[in-house]
N, C-alpha and C positions, 0 to 999 in steps of 0.2 A: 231082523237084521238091519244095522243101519247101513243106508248107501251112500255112500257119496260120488258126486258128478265130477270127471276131468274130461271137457270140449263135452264131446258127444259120448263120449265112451264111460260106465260105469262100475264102479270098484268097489266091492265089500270092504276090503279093510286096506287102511292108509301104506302106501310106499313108505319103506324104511331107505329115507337118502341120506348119502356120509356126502361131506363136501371135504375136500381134498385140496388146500389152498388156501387158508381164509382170510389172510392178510392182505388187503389190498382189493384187487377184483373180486375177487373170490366175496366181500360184501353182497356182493350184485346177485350173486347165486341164493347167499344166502337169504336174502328178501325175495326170492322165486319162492323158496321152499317153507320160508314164513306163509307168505301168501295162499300157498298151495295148502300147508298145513291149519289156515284158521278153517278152510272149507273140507277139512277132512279129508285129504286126497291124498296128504303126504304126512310125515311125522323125520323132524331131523334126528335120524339115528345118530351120528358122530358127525365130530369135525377132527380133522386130520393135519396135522402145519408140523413143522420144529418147534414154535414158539407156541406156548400155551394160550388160552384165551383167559384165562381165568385171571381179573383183574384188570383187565382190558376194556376197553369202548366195545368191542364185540358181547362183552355178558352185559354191560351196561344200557347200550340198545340206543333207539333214538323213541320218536316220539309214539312209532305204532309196536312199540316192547321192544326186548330185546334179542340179537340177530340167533345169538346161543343161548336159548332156555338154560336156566340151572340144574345143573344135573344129566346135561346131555357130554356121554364120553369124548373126550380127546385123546386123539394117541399123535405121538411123534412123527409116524408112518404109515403108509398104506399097510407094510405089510403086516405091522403090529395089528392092524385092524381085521387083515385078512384072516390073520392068523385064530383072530377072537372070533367073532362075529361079524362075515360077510353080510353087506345089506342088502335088498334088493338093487338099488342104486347108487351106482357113483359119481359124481359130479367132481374132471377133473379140472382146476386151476393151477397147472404149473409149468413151467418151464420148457419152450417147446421143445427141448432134446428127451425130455423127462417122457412125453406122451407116449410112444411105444411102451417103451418098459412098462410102463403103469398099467396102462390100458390095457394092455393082452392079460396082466396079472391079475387086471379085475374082472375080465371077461372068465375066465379060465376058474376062476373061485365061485364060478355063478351070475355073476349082476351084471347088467344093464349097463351103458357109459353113456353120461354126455363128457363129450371134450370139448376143452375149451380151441378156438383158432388159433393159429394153422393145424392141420391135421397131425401133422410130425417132422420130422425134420431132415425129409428126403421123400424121395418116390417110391425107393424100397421099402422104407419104414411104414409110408401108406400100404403098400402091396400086403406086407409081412400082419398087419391091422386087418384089410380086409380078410386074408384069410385066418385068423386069428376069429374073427364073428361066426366067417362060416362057419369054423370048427366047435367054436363052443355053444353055436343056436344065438347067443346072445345078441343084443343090439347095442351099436355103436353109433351116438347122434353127433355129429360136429357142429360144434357153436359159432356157425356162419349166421347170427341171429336175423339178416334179411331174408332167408329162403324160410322165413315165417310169417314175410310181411304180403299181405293182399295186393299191395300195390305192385309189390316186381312179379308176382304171379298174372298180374293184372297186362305188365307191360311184357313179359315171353309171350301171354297170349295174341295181343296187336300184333307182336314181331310175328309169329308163324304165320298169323289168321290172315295176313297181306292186306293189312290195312292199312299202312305205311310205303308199299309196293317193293321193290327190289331195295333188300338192305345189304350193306356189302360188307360195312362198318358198324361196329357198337364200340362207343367209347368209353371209358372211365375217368373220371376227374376229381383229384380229392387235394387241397391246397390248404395245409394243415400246420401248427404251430408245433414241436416237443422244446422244450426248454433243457439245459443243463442237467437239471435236477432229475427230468427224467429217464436222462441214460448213467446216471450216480444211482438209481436204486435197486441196482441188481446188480450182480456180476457178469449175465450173461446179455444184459440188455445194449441194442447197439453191436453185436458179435455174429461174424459169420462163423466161428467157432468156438468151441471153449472146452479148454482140456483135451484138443482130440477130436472133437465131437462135433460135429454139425447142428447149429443154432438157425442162421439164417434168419437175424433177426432186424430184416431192414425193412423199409417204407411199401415195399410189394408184396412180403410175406406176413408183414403183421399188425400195424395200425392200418392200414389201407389196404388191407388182404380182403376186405368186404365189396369193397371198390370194383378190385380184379373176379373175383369169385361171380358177382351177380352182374357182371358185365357176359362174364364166361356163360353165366346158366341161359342170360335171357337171350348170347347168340344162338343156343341150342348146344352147348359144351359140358359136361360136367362128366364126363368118362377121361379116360387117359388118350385113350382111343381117336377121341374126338378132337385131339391135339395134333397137327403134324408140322408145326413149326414156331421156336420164341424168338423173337429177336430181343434183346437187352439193351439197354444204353443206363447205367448203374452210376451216380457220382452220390459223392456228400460235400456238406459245408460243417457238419458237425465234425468235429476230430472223433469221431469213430472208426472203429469198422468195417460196420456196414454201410449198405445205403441209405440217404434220404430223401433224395430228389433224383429221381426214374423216368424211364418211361420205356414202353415194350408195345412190341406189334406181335399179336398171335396169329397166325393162320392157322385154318379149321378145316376140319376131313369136309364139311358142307360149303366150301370156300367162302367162308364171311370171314371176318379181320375183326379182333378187338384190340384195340389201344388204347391205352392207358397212360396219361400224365398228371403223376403222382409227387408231392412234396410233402414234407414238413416244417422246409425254413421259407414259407410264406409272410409275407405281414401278418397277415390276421388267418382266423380259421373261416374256413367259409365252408358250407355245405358240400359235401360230397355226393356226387351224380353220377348216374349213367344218362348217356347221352347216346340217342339213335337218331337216325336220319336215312330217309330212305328215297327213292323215287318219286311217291306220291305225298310225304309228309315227315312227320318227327314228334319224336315222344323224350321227355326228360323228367327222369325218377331222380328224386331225391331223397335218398334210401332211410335217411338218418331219420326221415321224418315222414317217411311213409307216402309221400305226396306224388303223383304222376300228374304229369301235366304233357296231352295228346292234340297234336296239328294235324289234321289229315284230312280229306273230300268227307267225311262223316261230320266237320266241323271241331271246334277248341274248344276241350273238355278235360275238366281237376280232375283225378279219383282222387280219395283217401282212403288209401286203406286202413284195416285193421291188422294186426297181429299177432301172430299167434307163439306163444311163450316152447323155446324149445324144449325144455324140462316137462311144460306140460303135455307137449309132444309125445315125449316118449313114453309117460305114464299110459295117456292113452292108447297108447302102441304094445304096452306091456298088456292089457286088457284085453287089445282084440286085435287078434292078426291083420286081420284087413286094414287097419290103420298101415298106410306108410308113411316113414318117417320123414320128414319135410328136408331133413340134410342126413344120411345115412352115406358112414365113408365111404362109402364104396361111388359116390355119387360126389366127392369132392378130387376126385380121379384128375380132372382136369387144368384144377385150379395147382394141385401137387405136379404136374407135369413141367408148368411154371414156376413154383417153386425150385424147381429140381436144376432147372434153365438158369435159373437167380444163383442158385449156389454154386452150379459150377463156372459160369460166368467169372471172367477176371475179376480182380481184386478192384469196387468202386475207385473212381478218381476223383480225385479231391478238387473242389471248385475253388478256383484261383482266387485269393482275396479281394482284389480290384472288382470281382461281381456279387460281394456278398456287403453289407450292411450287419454288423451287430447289432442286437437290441437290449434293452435289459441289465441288472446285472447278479452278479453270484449266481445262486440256482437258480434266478429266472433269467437268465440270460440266452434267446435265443440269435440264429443268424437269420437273415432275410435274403434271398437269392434275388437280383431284381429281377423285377417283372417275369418271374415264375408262372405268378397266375396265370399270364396270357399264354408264356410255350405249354405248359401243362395242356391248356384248352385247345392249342395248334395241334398238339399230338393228339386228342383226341375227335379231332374232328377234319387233320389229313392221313389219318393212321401212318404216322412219319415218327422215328426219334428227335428225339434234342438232335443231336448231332447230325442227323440226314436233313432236317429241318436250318441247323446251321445256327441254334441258339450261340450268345456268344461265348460261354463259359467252355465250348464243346472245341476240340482241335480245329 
């Protein structure tokens, strides 16, 4: 019998994964499951979309083959899929009002889920998720892809182990660019609602939801529980819906504070950090790239982590119970708690034009809030809002 290796864990014969999204992100998945599949670990059973692949950049592939072998099924629908042949795995990319409905229905047909971030598009719809796992045994992994990175494992460790000495504060910082073009390519993109439905598609719950989440894990957070207070302060400069430029103070059942100041109408993109500071020292992860860099009586010392792939996560979680899963929803509790804070939270307010610069134009046209970067870094390292802070955009 031939074996093949996923991490530590090994498998007689290859995972059947459908990817459910492929247009867009959903690329990204699909080169996990390439990858997984030239080492025998994985085999892409179906791809899933409205729109066919057939004739597309997806069968034609790039340089290391293509993302859809020929001859691998498409269907319109999960349930068209469900209905055929359920795979062992489902890898979902879509819409975050969509992730309930899906997920329970591919849990409940038998398979395994990764989903993609945010969880869902409430606190309920978390809850309704979690016990949705319980009930069918399956596993549910959320594609918070840092809680697979060595380094934020690296820096929760410092934060308990008191090497840093009393931390009160963990911050988040993430001062990021979206253009026009990319709140044009979806209906629900930019929307704290749509049709009805709760989306919550702004700057805290989903480009910089990695920000808030591994800010949350490394204060010691990731349960709902572990939540006992959000403060909000929500504006935009994009004529949307949602938010783009945030910032929130958590208090925690272990009384530590994370704070997070969050943009996307920055100048430029700059790396997104968690930022600690403690009594005896300070640690700042830079998640994007895996890098911690630690001040403390031990001395000034890099790690780099390595990372570990969440798809390949869960294969080897599928092999052998003992594997736990590196982000299992029931464990993004905390981060949905926040979430839940954002959504019900008033309607963002629009940042006066006197403090915004355009840049760009047609679909790359974004706005620039001045001097963003610096309140962003204020709020995370007075755990204060824009508006308690006194930025001037704020009443």
């Amino acid at each position: 019998m031939t074996v093949a290796g996923v991490g530590d864990a090994r498998v007689a014969t290859p995972a059947r994964v459908a990817v459910v999204g492929v247009h867009g992100h959903g690329r990204s998945h699909l080169r996990a499951v390439r990858g997984l599949a030239a080492r025998g670990a994985a085999v892409l059973a179906a791809v899933v979309d409205p729109r066919p692949v057939v004739g597309t950049d997806l069968a034609g592939g790039d340089g290391d083959g293509p993302l859809v072998p020929d001859g691998t099924p498409w269907y319109p629908d999960l349930a068209a899929l469900l209905a055929d042949r359920p795979p062992d795995v489902v890898v979902l990319v879509t819409p975050i009002h969509t992730h309930l409905e899906l997920a329970r229905a591919a849990m409940r047909a038998g398979c395994d889920v990764l989903l993609e971030k945010p969880t869902a598009a409430s606190l309920a719809e978390h809850d309704a998720l979690v016990e949705a796992a319980a009930a069918t045994g399956r596993r549910c992994q959320v594609g918070f892809q840092t809680f697979g990175s060595g380094a934020l494992d690296e820096l929760a460790y410092v934060v308990a182990s008191g090497e840093l000495g009393d931390v009160e504060v963990v911050g988040a910082v993430g001062t990021w660019v979206r253009t026009t073009a990319y709140y044009a390519r979806s209906r629900w993109a930019g929307r704290r609602t749509l049709d009805g439905a709760p989306v919550v598609d702004g700057v805290v719950t989903n480009p910089l939801a990695h920000a808030v989440a591994s800010a949350l894990r490394v204060a010691g957070a990731t349960r709902a529980a572990d939540v006992t207070d959000v403060e909000t302060d929500l504006w935009h400069a994009h004529p949307i819906e949602a938010d783009d430029t945030s910032s929130l103070v958590v208090t925690l059942a272990n009384g530590r504070r994370v704070a997070a100041g969050l943009t996307l109408a920055a100048p430029e993109r700059a790396d997104a950090t968690v930022v600690v500071r403690g009594s005896r020292g300070s640690a700042t992860l830079r998640y994007e790239h895996d890098v911690l860099e630690v001040v403390s009586p031990r001395g000034t010392r890099t790690v780099r982590g390595t990372r570990t792939d969440l798809l390949e996560d869960l294969l080897a979680a599928r092999v052998d119970p003992a594997v736990r899963l590196r982000c299992d929803v029931a464990e993004t509790g905390a981060f949905m708690v926040v979430l839940d804070a954002v959504r019900t939270a008033p309607p963002p307010r629009r940042i006066a034009d006197a403090h915004v610069t355009w840049r760009g134009v047609g679909p790359d046209a974004h706005p620039v809030v001045h001097d963003v970067a610096d309140w962003c870094a204020r709020v995370a390292a007075e755990a204060a809002t824009f508006t308690t802070l006194g930025a001037p955009w704020t009443p």
